[in-house]
N, C-alpha and C positions, 0 to 999 in steps of 0.2 A: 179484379184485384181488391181486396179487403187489406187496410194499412188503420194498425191502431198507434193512434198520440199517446204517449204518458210521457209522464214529466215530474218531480217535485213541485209543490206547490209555490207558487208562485211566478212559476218558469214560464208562463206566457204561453201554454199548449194552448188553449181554448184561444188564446186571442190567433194563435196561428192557425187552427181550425175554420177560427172564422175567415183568416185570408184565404183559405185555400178552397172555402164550399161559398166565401159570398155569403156566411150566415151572418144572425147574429145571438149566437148563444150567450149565456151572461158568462162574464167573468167578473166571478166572487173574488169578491173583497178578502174574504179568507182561505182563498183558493184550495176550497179540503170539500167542493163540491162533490155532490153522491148522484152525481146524475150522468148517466154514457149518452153523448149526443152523438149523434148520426145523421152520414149526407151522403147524397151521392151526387157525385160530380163528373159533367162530358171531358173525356180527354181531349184537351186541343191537337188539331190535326189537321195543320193545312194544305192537306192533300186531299182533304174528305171535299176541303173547300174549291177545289179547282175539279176533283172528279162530278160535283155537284153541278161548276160550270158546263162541263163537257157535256153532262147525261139527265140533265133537265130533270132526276127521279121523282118518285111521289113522296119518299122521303130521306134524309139523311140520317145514318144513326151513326154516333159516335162511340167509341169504346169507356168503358165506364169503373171511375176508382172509386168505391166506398171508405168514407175516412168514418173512424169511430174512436171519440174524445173522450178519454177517460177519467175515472176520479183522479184523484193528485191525491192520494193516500198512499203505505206505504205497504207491501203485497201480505206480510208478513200476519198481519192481526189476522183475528180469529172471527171477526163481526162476519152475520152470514151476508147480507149485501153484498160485501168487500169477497167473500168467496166464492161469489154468482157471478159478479164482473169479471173476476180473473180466468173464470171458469170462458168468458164470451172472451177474450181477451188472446186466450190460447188457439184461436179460431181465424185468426186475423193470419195472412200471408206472410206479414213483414210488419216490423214494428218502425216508431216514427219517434224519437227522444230527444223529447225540447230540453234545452238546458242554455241557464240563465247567463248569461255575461252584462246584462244591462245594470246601470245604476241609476236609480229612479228613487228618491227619498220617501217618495209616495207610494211607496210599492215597499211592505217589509220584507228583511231578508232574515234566517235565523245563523248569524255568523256573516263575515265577509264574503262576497259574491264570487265562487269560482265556478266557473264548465266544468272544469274536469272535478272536484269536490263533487260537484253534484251528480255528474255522472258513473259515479264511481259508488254511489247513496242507491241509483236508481241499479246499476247494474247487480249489486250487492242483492236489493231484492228479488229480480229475477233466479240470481244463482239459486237464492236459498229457496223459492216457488218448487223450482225444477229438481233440488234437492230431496225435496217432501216426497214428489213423485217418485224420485231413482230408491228412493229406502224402504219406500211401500212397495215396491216391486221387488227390490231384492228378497224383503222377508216374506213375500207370497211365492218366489221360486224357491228359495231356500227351503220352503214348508213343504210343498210338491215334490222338492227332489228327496222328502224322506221317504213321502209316499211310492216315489217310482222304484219300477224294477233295475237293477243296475244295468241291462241292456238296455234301458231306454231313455238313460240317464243324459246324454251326447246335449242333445238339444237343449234341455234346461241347465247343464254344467256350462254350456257355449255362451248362454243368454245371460248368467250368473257371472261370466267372465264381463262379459261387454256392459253391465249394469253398475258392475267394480271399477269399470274405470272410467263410466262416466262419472262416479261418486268420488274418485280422486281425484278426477279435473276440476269437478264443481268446488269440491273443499277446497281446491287452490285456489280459486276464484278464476278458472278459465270457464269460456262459455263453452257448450256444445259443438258450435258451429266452429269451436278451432280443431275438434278430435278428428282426427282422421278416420273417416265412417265411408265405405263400399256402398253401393247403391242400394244393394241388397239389405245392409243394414240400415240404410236409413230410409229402406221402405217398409221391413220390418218395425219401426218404430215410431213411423207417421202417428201413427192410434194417437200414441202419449201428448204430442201435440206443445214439444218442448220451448218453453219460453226464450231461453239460451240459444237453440235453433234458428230462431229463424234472422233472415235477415234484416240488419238494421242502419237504420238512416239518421243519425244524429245530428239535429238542428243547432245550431248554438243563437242562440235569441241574443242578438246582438240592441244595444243603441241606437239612435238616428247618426248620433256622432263618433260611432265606432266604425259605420260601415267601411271608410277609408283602411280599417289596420285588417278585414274580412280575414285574410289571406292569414294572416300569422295567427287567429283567435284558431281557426280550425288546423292548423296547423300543428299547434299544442297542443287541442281534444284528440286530434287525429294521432299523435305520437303515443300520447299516454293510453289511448284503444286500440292499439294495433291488432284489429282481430279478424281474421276470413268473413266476407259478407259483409264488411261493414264501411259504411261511406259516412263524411261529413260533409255538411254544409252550413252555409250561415245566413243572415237573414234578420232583420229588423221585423220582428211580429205586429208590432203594434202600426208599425208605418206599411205593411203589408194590409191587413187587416182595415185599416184606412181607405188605402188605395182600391181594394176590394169593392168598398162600398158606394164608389164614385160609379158614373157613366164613364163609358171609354174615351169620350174626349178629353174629359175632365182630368181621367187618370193618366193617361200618355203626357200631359202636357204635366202635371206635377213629376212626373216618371223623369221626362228630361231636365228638369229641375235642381231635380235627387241627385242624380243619375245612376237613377235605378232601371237598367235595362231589359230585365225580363222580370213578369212578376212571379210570386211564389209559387202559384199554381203549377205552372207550367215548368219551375225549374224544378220542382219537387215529385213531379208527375215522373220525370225524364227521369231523376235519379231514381226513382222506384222501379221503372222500367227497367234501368240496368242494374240495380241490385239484386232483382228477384229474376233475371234472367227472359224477359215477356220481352216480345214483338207484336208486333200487326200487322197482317197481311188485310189486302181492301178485296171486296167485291164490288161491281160495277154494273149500272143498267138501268134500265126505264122504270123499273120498280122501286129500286133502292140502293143507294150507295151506301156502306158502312167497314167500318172498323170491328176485324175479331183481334184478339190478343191472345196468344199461343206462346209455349216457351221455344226459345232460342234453341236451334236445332231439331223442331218436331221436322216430320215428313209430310207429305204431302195426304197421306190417310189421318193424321192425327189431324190436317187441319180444318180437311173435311169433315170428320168430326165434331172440332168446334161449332160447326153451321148446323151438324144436325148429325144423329147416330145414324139415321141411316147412308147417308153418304157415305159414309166410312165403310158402311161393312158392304155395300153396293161399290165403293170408291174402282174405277176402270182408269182415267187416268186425269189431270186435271192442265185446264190451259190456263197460258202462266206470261205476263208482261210485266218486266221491272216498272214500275211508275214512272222512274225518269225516262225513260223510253220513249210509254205511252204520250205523255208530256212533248218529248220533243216531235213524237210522229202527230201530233194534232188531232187523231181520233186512232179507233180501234182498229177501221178499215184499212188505214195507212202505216199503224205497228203490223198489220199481219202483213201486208204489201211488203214491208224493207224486211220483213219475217222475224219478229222480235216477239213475236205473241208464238209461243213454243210448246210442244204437246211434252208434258212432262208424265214420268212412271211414280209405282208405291214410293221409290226410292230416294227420292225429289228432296231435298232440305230446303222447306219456305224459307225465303230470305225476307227482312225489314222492309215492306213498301211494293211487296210483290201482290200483282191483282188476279186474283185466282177467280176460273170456270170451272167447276166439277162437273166432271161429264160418270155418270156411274150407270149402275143397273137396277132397275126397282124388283 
């Protein structure tokens, strides 16, 4: 899972980038940085950690989010840099949008501090990104349907319908991801890789001394975006990003302090999980324990896949133990014994935490 931060400048993305990889990237002073940082960070998962108990392997491998932190520029200029990034930017899974609620004298702001102000700044640019795209496609269909024969017009008249009204949504300033789009459609349309699309996570970069009012700050970003795909949450960057940078003794023990009970990572890991629709199914054994991540409701052939092609197109049929199961039966030998370890078909929908055997054909 690829998830890009942007933000308006100022907004604290880089400082929550660093809470969430453990870096420590700079954050400029004049937060109009031209540099895309990048991390990639183990998904927490402590079930990797008790399968590890169980199966002594040679290694553990956890599943893996790449965060990529971007300029705090705004999409719309014409500079080519700023059009190379947008370009990397469109490539990302799910977007990640810091927005400022903190008040800090030491931190300029341009205008009085509002979340929704500013995310209404940052959504404005994406509209008009994806805008660009939907008009240079309209007039390169438009151009083709003079050229085509009128019996073979069907296909580009359809695609000309469907490009119309992504253009009247985006002028309205709705995103993408509110249009009601068929699968079909919006497999046809992956290529374009729409900013508007995908889904998004909205941070509100909260105070040390706001955490207490958390619930009502998203509460108000969450009203004023009411959009398909989209989650808020909220979070102190800079006391995240702190806590980051400690040993875990150090940091559990300010943790309960705060009383900040999970840290960013891991809260922000969970909600990308559920907004982009991804699970993890384990495999298990003397060689390796790890985490794959597949989307919610693949089968049992797509999941084989994720381990390797040919599993999948070899895929005969795969054994299947819910974790907590395994967990309560104390080994593998004792889940097959009460019979929880199950011979499942193609048909199989991986569930969250299911520890999969592909048994196939070479």
């Amino acid at each position: 899972m690829r998830l890009g931060i942007i933000g308006l400048p100022q907004s604290g993305k880089t400082s929550l980038f660093n809470a969430l990889t453990g870096g420590e990237a700079p954050v400029t002073a004049g937060g109009h940085g031209q540099e895309t940082h990048v991390a990639v960070v183990k998904v927490p998962d402590v079930r990797l950690d008790r399968l590890t108990e169980m199966f002594t392997p040679k290694k553990t491998t956890p599943a893996e989010v790449h965060y990529l932190d971007f300029p705090s520029v705004g999409f719309g200029a014409k500079d080519r840099a700023e059009v190379a990034w947008v370009g990397q930017l469109r490539t990302v899974d799910a977007l990640v949008v810091v927005v400022r609620a903190f008040e800090d004298e030491s931190v300029p702001s341009d205008g009085p501090v509002d979340p929704v102000a500013s995310l209404e700044k940052v959504h404005l640019d994406l509209v008009v990104a994806d805008l660009a795209v939907v008009e240079r496609r309209r007039t390169r269909l438009e151009s083709d349907l003079k050229k085509t024969r009128t019996a073979d017009r069907g296909p580009i008249e359809a695609e000309i319908a469907l490009f119309e009204g992504f253009q009247n949504a985006l002028e309205a300033g709705t995103p993408l991801r509110a249009v009601d789009l068929s699968e079909d459609q919006l497999r046809d349309i992956r290529g374009f890789q729409f900013l508007t699309l995908k889904p998004t996570l909205v941070v509100v970069n909260l105070g040390e001394a706001q955490l207490g009012d958390s619930a009502a700050h998203e509460s108000r970003v969450r009203e004023a975006h009411a959009y398909p795909k989209t989650l808020v949450a909220s979070l102190s960057a800079k006391l995240e990003m702190e806590l980051a940078q400690l040993d875990e003794a150090d940091a559990t023990t300010f943790m309960v302090d705060l009383g900040v009970t999970e840290l960013a990572a891991e809260k922000i890991i969970r909600q990308s999980y559920d907004l982009t629709g991804l699970i993890s199914f384990l495999t298990s054994g003397e060689d390796e324990v790890r985490a794959w991540p597949i989307s919610r409701g693949d089968k049992a052939p797509a999941a084989a896949g994720a381990i390797h092609s040919d599993l999948e197109k070899g895929f005969i049929r795969a054994e299947v133990v819910a974790y907590d199961d395994l967990m309560a039966a104390g080994s593998m030998a004792e889940a097959r014994k009460r019979g929880h370890l199950r011979q499942e078909g193609r048909n199989y929908v991986v569930l969250d935490g299911d520890i999969l055997n592909i048994l196939f054909s070479r």
